[in-house]
C-alpha positions as CSV (number, residue, x, y, z in Angstrom):
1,X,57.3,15.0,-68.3
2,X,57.4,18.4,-69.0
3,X,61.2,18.9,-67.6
4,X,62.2,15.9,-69.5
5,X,61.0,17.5,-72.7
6,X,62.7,20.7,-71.9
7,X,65.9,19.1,-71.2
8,X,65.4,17.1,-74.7
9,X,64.7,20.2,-76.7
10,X,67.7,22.0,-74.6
11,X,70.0,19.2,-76.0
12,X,68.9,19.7,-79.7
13,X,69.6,23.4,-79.7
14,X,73.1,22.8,-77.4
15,X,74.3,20.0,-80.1
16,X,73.0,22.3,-83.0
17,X,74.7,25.5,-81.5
18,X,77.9,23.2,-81.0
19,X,78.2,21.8,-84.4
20,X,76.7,24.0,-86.6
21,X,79.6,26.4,-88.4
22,X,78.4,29.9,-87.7
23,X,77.0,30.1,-84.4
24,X,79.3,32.0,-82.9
25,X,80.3,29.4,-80.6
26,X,80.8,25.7,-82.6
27,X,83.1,23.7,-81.2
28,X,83.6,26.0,-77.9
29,X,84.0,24.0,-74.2
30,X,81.1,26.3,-73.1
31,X,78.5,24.8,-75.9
32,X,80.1,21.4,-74.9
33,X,79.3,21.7,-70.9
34,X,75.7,23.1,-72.3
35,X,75.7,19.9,-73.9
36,X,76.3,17.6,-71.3
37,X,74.4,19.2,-68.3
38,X,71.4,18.7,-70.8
39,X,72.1,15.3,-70.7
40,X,72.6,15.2,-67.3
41,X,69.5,17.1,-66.7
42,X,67.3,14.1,-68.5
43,X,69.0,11.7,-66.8
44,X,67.7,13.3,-63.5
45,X,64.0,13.8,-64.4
46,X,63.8,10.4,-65.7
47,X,65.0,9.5,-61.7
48,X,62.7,12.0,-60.4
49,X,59.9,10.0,-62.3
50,X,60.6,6.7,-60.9
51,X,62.0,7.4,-57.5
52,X,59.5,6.9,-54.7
53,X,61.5,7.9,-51.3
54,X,60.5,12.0,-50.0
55,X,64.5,12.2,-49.3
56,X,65.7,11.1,-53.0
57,X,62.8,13.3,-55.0
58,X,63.7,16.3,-52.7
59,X,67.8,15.8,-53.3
60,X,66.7,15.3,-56.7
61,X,64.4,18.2,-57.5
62,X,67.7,20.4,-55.8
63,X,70.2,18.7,-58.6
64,X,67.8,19.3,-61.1
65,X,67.6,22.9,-60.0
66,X,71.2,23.7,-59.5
67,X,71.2,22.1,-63.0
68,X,68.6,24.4,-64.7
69,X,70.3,27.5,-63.6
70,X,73.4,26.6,-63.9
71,X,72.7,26.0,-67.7
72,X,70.6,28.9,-67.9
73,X,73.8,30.9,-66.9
74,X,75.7,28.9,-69.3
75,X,73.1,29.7,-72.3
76,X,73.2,33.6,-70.8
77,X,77.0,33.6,-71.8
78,X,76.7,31.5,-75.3
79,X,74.1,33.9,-75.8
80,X,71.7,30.9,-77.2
81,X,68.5,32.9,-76.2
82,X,66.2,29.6,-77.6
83,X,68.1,27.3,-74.6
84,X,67.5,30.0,-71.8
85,X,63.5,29.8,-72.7
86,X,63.6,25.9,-72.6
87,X,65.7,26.0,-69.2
88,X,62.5,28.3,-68.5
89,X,60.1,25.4,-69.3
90,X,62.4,23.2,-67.8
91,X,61.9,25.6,-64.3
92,X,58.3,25.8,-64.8
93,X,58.0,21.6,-65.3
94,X,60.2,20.9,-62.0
95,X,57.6,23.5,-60.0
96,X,54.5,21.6,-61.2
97,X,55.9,18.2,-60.2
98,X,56.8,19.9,-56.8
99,X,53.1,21.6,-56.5
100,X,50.9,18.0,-57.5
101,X,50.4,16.0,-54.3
102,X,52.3,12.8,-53.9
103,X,51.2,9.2,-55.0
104,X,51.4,8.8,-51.4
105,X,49.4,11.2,-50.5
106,X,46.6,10.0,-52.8
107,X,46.6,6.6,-51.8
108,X,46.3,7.1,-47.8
109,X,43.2,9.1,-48.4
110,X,40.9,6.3,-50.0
């Protein structure tokens, strides 16, 4: 939940930096891509939360990671500090749902 949010929030500030005059970088292809791989990136943790197979979560979780830094990076360059710290939270939401035990797990035990 909490890397859905993050990607959320990461859209509002990649959509305001886009289209807001005065940025420093409205309109640019960078702010665009920053745009989209937000999108993307909600589009994968909305999968991660409903897929049930080891193999999917796991290629998953690596998307989503390849995802959060490369639009970290991305952020880095367009110099929108507020979308680094929410591809931060985004990081620190895909660790907790990769330290919490499986629904698996839980079930086999009882």
């Amino acid at each position: 939940m909490l890397l859905l949010i993050a990607s959320l929030v990461g859209l509002a500030i990649a959509l305001y930096a886009y289209l807001t005059p005065l940025t420093g970088v409205t309109g640019t292809l960078g702010a665009l891509v920053a745009v989209l791989a937000c999108i993307a990136l909600a589009i994968l943790a909305l999968l991660l939360a409903v897929v049930t197979g080891r193999g999917t979560s796991i290629a998953l979780r690596v998307l989503i990671l390849v995802g959060l830094a490369g639009t970290f990076f991305a952020a880095m360059l367009l110099h929108q500090w507020w979308l680094c710290a929410a591809m931060v939270v985004g990081l620190i939401g895909l660790i907790i749902d990769m330290a919490r035990p499986s629904h698996r797990a839980r079930v086999t035990h009882s």
